[in-house]
C-alpha positions in Angstrom: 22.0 51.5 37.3 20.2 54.6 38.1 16.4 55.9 36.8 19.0 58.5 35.0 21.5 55.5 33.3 18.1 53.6 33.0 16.1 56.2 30.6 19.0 57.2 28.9 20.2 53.6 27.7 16.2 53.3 26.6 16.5 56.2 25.0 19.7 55.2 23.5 18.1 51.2 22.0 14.9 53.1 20.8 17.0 55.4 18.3 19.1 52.4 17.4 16.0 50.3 16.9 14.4 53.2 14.6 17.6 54.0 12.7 17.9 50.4 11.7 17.0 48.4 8.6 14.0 47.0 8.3 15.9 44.0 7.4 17.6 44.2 10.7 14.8 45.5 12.7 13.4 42.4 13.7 17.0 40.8 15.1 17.2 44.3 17.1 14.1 43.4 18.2 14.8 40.6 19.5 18.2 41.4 21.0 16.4 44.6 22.8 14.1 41.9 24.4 17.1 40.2 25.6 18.4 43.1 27.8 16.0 43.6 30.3 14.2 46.7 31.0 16.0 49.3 29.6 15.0 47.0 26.3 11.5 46.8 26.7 11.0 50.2 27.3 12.6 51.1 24.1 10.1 48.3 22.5 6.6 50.1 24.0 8.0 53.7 22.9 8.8 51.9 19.5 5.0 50.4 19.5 3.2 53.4 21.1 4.6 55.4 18.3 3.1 53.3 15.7 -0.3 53.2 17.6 -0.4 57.0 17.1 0.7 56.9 13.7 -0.6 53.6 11.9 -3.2 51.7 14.4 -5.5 54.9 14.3 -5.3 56.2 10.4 -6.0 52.7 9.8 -9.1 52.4 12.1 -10.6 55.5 11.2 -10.2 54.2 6.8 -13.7 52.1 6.2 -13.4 51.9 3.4 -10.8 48.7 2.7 -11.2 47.6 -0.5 -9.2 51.2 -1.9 -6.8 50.9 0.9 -5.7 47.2 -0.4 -2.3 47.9 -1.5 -1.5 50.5 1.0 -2.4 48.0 3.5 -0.1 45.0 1.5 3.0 47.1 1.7 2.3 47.8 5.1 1.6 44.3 6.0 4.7 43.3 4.3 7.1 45.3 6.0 5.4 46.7 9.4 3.1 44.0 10.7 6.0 41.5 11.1 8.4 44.2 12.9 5.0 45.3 15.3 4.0 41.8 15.5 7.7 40.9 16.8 7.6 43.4 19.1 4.3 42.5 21.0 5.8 38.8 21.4 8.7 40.3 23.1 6.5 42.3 25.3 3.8 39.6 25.3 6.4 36.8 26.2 9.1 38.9 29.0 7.1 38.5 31.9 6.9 42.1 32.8 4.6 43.5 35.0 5.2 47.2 33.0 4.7 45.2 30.0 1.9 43.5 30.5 0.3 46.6 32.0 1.2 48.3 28.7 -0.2 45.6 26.3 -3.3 45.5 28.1 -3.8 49.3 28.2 -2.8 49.9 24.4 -3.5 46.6 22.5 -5.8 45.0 24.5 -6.7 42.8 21.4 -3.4 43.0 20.2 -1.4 44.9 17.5 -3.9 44.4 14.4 -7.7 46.1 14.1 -9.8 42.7 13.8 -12.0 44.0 11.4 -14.9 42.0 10.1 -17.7 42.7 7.4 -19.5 39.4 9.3 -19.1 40.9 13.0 -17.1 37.9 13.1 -14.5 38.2 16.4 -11.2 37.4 15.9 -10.0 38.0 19.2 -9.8 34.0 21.1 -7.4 33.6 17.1 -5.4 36.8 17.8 -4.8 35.3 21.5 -4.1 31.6 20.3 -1.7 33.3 18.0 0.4 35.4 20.7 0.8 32.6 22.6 2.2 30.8 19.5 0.0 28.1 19.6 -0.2 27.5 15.9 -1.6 23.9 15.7 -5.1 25.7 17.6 -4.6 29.0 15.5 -4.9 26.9 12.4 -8.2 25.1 13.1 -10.0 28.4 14.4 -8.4 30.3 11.0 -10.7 27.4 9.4 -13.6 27.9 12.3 -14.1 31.6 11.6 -13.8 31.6 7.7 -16.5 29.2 8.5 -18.8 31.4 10.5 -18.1 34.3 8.2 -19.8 31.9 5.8 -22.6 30.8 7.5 -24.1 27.9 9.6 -23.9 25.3 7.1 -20.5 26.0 6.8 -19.8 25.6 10.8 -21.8 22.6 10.5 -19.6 21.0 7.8 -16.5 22.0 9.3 -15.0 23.2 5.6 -15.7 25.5 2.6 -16.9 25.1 -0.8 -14.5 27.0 -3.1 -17.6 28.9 -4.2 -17.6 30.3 -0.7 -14.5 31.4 -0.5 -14.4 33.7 -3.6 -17.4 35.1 -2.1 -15.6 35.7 1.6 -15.3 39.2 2.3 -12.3 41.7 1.8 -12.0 42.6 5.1 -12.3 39.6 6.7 -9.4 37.6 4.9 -7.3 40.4 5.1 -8.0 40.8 9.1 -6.9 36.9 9.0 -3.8 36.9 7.2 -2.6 40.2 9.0 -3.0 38.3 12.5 -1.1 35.6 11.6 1.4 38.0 9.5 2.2 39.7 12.3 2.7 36.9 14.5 4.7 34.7 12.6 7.6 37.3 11.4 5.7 37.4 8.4 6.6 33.8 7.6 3.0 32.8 8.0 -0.2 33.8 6.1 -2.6 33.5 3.0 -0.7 36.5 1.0 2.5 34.8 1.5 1.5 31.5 0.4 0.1 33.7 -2.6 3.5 35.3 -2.8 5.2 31.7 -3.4 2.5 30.2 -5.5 3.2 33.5 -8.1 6.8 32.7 -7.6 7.1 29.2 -9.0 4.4 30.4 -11.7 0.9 29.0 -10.4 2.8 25.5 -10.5 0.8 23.9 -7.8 3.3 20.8 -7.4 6.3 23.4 -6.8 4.4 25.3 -4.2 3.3 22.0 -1.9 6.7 21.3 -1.5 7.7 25.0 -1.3 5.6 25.2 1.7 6.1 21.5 2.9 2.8 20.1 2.2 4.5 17.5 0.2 7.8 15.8 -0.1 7.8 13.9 -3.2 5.2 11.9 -4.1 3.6 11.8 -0.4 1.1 14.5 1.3 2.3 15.6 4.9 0.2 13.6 7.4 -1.9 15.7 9.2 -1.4 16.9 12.1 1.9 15.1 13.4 3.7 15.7 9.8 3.6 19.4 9.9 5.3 21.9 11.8 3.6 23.8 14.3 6.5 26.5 14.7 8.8 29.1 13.2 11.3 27.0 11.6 8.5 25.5 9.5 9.3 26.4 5.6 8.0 29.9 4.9 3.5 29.9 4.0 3.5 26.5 5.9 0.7 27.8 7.8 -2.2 28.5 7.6 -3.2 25.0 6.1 -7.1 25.9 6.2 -8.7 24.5 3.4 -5.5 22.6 1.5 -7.1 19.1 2.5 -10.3 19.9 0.4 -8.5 20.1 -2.9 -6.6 23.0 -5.2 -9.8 24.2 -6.1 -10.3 25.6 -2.9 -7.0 27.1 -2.2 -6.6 28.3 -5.5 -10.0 30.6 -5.0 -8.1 31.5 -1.1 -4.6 32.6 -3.8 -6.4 34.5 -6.3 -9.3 36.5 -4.3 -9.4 40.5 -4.5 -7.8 40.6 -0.8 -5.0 40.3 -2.4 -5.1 43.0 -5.4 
């Protein structure tokens, strides 16, 4: 295939990838990843545009707490499709890929914002690489060191803590793990479930397969560190301290 044939069959995926559902979007994603180059460079046109467009209005907004439901609907809808697409890119083996990623999202596809100066880049990396057994015990580590060093110390959270965890910080966690998880994984859609079965606690554990029955999932080999777990099956976080905790993760203004 010539450079011609090659740019012009990019050209070609991009507009099929942007004309698409969102519904659909991520399948197209994944199919585009599937065809090689032409693919991929439909994929970084696709995420450089949303750089310009989304990545630096967000960056430049400091103020978070009035952006919170512009920010949900985005999550909802664009952070799984971006997400998707950095895995692909992430995950191909390119050289023109990985030059891209590092050049443009050096840490990644979401702005790891913190009110703690907390960094969020070693869970951002954990969670590209899909490893969601470690992402899970460093979502607990840094909601920890947001805290403070009583809380690293202990290794867990009072649920007094976490009503008091800031804005910015929970919402810069769920949106990592949002965005690489297909949106199957994070606190907001765990929240999402928990409003769906009306607060009823029992319903959601087995929802999210935390429980089957009358038995708890053993932790760790019980759960499932992957994509076909049940949708908000990760992160676990807090749920072995009690509902008091998660219940102050499920109803805290991140999520208004």
């Amino acid at each position: 295939m010539s450079v011609t044939d090659n740019a012009d069959s990019a050209n070609a995926l991009y507009l099929q990838l942007k004309a698409a559902s969102v519904k659909n979007q991520v399948q197209i994603v994944r199919d585009l990843g599937a065809v090689g180059e032409p693919g991929l460079d439909a994929l970084m046109r696709f995420l450089a545009e949303y750089q310009q467009t989304t990545v630096a209005a967000l960056a430049a907004t400091s103020d978070v707490t009035s952006k919170a439901s512009e920010n949900k609907a985005s999550e909802n809808t664009v952070l799984p499709l971006v997400g998707t697409i950095y895995q692909v890119l992430f995950s191909s083996g390119s050289a023109a890929a990985t030059v891209f990623l590092q050049t443009h999202f050096p840490q990644g596809v979401v702005p790891l914002r913190s009110a703690a100066e907390v960094d969020y880049a070693p869970l951002q990396q954990l969670l590209a690489e899909q490893n969601f057994q470690a992402a899970d015990q460093l979502t607990l580590q840094k909601m920890c060191e947001v805290v403070g060093a009583a809380a690293v110390q202990r290794k867990w959270l009072y649920f007094t803590e976490i009503e008091r965890l800031p804005i910015a910080d929970l919402q810069t966690l769920n949106a990592l793990w949002l965005a690489h998880s297909e949106g199957r994984f994070g606190f907001s859609v765990q929240r999402e479930l928990w409003l769906s079965v009306g607060k009823d606690w029992d319903q959601l554990w087995s929802k999210i397969g935390w429980r089957s029955g009358n038995l708890w999932t053993r932790y760790p080999q019980g759960f499932t560190w992957a994509l076909s777990a049940p949708k908000g099956h990760l992160p676990l976080s807090n749920q072995l301290r009690g509902v008091r905790g998660i219940a102050s993760l499920l109803a805290h203004p991140a999520w208004s």
